[in-house]
C-alpha positions in Angstrom: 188.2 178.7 165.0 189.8 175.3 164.7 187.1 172.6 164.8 186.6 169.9 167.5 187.3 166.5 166.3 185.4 163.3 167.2 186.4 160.3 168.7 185.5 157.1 167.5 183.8 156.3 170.2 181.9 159.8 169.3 180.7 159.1 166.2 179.6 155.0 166.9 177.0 157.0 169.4 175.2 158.8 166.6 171.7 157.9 166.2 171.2 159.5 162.9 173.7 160.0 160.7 173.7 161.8 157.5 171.8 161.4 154.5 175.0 160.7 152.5 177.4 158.0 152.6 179.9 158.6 154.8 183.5 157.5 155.9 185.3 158.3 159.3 188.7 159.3 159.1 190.6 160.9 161.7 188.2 162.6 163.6 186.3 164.1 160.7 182.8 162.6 159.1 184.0 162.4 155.6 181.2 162.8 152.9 181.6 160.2 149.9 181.0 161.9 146.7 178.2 159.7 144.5 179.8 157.0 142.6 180.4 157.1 138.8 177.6 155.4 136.6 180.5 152.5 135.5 181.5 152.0 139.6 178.0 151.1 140.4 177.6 148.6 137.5 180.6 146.9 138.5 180.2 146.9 142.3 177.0 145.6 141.1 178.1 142.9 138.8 180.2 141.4 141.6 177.5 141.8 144.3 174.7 139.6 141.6 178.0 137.1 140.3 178.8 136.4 144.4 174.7 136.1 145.2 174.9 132.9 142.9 177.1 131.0 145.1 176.2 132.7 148.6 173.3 133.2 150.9 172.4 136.8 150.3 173.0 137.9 153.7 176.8 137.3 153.7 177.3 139.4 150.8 177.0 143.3 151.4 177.4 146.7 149.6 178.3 149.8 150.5 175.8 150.3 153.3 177.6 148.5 155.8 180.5 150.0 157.7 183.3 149.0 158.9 186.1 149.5 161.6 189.4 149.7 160.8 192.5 151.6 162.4 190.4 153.4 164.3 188.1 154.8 161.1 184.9 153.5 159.4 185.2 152.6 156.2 182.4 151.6 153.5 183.8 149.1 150.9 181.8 148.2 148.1 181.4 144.9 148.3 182.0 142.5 151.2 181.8 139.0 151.5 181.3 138.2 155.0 181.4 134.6 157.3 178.4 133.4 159.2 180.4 134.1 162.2 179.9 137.5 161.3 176.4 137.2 160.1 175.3 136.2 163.7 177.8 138.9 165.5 176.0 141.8 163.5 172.3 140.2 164.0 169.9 142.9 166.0 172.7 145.6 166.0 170.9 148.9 165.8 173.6 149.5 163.3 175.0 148.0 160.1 179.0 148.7 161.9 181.5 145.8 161.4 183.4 146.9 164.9 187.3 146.0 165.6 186.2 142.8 168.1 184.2 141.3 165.5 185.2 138.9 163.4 187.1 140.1 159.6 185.2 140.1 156.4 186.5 137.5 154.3 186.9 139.7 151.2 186.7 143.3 150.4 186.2 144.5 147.3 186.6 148.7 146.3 186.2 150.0 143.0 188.6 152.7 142.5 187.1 156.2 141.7 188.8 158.6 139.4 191.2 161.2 140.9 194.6 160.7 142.7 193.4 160.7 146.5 190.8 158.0 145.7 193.9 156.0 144.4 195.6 156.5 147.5 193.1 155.7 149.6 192.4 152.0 147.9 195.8 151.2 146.8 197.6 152.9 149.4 195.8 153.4 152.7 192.9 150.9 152.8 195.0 148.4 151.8 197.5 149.0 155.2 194.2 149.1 157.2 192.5 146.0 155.8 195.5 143.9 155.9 196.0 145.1 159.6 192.6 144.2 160.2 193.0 140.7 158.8 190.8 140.6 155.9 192.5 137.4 153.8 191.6 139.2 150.5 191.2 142.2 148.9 190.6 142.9 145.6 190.8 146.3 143.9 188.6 147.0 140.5 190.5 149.8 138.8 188.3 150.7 135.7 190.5 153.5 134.4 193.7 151.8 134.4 191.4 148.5 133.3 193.0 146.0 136.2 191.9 144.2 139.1 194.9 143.8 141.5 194.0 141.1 144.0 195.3 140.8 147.1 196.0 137.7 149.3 197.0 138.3 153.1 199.9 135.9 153.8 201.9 136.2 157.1 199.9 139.8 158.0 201.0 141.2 154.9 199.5 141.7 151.3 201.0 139.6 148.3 199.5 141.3 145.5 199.0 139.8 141.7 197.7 142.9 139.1 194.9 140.8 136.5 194.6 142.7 133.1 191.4 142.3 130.6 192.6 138.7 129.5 192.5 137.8 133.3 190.5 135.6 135.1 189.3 136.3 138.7 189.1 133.2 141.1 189.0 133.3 144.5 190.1 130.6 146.8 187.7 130.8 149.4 184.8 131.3 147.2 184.6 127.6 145.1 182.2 128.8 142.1 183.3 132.0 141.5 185.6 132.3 138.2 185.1 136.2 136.3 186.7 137.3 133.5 188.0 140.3 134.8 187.0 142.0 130.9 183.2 141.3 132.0 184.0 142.9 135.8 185.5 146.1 134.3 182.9 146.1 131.5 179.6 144.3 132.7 177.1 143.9 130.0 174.1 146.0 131.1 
């Protein structure tokens, strides 16, 4: 028996979801396997470093969803605009949805294992830059890089930062990290 798949529109009309963290991807409700001990220390390093220069409710983790390419995705971080701030204010869910406003950056921290490289570096970063997020970085803790991304003409221009980089965004004045402290924050 072949199972029935959901629509989009299906699975934004859940009341409860499960207990897990969970993506959508083509038609399925995909479970996210917990995140390694070193993923949440860096997802959490970036989330206190962007709090000192931001109001803490345009800086999200991984419990706000969004829509892209017709799936839900949960980055890891987001850094998202006051535009978007007041378009998800009283929603009964925490859902980014395709008519509201782009985050302005998305950060994902790479698990180990080849399909959680393709889906950062491969497929997020197809959906994200269709979606018109104007940066996205990448943390990849096993291969000790941060590849940042910059969306230029609807497309992603990408420059790879090793340990002796420095991270600085261009929207985000205040913000300089050594990528060695982002792959290795001090505990």
């Amino acid at each position: 028996m072949v199972a029935t798949k959901l629509s989009l529109v299906d699975y934004l009309s859940f009341e409860d979801g499960p207990e897990a963290l969970c993506e959508f991807v083509d038609g399925e409700i995909i479970e996210m396997p917990p995140e390694s001990e070193g993923n949440v220390l860096v997802a959490g390093y970036l989330m206190a470093q962007f709090l000192k220069v931001l109001p803490f409710n345009r800086v999200r983790r991984n419990e706000t969803e969004m829509i892209v390419a017709g799936r839900a995705r949960l980055p890891d971080l987001m850094i998202i605009g006051e535009d978007l701030v007041t378009a998800l204010a009283g929603r009964r869910r925490s859902t980014i949805t395709e008519e509201m406003p782009a985050p302005l950056l998305v950060v994902e921290v790479v698990s180990p294992g080849k399909e959680n490289e393709d889906r950062d570096y491969r497929y997020k970063r197809s959906e994200y830059a269709a979606r018109g997020i104007p940066e996205y970085w990448i943390v990849d803790p096993a291969k000790a890089v941060v590849t940042v991304l910059k969306l230029v003409d609807g497309w992603y221009e990408a420059e790879e930062l090793g340990v002796d980089g420095v991270l600085q965004s261009p929207q985000f004045a205040g913000v300089t990290l050594s990528v060695a402290q982002v792959l290795s924050p001090k505990r």
